[in-house]
C-alpha positions in Angstrom: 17.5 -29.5 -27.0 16.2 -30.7 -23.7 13.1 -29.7 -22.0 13.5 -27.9 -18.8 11.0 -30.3 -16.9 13.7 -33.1 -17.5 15.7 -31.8 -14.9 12.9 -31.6 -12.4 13.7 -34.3 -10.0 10.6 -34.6 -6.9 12.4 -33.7 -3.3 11.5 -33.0 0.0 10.4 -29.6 1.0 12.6 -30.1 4.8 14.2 -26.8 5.5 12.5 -24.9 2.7 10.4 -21.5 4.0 8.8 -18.8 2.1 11.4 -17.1 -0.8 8.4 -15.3 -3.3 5.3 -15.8 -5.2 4.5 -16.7 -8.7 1.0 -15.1 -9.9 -0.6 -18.0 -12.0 -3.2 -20.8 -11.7 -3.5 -24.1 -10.7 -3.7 -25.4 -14.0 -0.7 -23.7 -15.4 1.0 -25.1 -12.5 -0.3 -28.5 -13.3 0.9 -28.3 -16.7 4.1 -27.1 -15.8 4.8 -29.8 -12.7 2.2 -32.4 -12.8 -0.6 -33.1 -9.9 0.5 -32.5 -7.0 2.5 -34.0 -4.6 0.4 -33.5 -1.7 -2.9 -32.3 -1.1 -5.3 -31.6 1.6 -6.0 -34.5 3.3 -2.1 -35.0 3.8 -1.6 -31.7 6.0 -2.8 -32.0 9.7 -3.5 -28.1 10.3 -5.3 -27.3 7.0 -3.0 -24.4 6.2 -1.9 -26.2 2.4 -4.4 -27.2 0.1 -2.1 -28.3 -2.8 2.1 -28.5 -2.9 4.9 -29.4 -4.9 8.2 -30.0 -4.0 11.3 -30.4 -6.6 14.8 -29.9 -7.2 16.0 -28.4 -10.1 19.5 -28.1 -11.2 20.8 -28.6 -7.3 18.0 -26.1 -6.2 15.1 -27.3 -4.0 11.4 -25.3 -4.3 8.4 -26.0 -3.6 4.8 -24.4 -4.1 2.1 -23.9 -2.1 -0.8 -22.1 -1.6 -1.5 -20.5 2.1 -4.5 -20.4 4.4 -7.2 -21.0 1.3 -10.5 -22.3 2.3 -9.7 -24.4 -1.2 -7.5 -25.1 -3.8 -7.3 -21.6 -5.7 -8.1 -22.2 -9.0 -8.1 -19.0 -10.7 -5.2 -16.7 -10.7 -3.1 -16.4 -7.3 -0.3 -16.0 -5.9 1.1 -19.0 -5.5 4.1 -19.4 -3.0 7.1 -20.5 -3.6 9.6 -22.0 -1.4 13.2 -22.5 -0.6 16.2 -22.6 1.1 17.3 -19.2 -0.5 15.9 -17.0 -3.3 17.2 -19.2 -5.8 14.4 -21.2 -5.5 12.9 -18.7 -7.7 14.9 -18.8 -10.7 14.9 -22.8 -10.0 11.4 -22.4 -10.2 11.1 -19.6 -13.1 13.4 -21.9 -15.4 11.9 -24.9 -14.2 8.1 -23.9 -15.2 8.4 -20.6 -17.8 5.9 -18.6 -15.1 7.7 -15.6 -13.4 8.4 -15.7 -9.7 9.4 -12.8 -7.7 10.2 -11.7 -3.5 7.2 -9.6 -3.9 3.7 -10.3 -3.0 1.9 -9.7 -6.5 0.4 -6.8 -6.0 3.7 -5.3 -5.8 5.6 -7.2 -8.3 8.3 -3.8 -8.9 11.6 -5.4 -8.5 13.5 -9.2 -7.6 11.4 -10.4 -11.0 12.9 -13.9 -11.7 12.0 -15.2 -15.3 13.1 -18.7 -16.8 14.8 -17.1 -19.5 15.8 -13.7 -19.1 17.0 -13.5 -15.3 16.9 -11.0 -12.8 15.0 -7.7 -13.7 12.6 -5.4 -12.9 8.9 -6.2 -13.8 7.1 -2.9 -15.2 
């Protein structure tokens, strides 16, 4: 059986824009994607402390964080981006960490999960 992480391909985040958010940490992420792909010092406004951007399966996300003083490092709501809301099952299936169109603290419905798909989060 093959990992999911072999389908991960790095991409280019042109044309992607907020989809959802994926409650987790930075180190999770690491271990799901790797370092990465650009940090700080390669953003000129300061609004992105950490991203990654990756195609999965034909589907391009990325995740970011958002007007942080830092890189969060504890658990936050990550964004993730896309071209549609797909990015967040690319994402979900991608990594194992749920994703969903609502901001955390209202995580009640679009929950995307690797495994088991659209439902609602309770």
């Amino acid at each position: 059986m093959s990992s999911p992480t072999q389908n991960l391909t790095k991409s280019n985040g042109r044309g992607c824009h907020l989809q959802g958010y994926a409650l987790t940490t930075f180190n999770d992420l690491i271990e799901a994607l790797g370092r990465p792909h650009l940090v700080a010092e390669d953003f000129f406004d300061g609004k992105v402390t950490a991203e990654w951007c990756f195609k999965y399966l034909g589907v391009i996300f990325t995740v970011y964080d958002w007007k942080e003083n830092g890189t969060p490092t504890k658990a936050y709501p990550w964004h993730i981006g896309g071209t549609s809301n797909a990015a967040l099952a690319a994402f979900a299936a991608a990594t194992g960490i749920k994703a969903s169109t609502k901001h955390p603290g209202l995580f009640v419905e679009s929950q995307y999960s690797g495994s088991e798909g659209n439902h609602l989060y309770g």
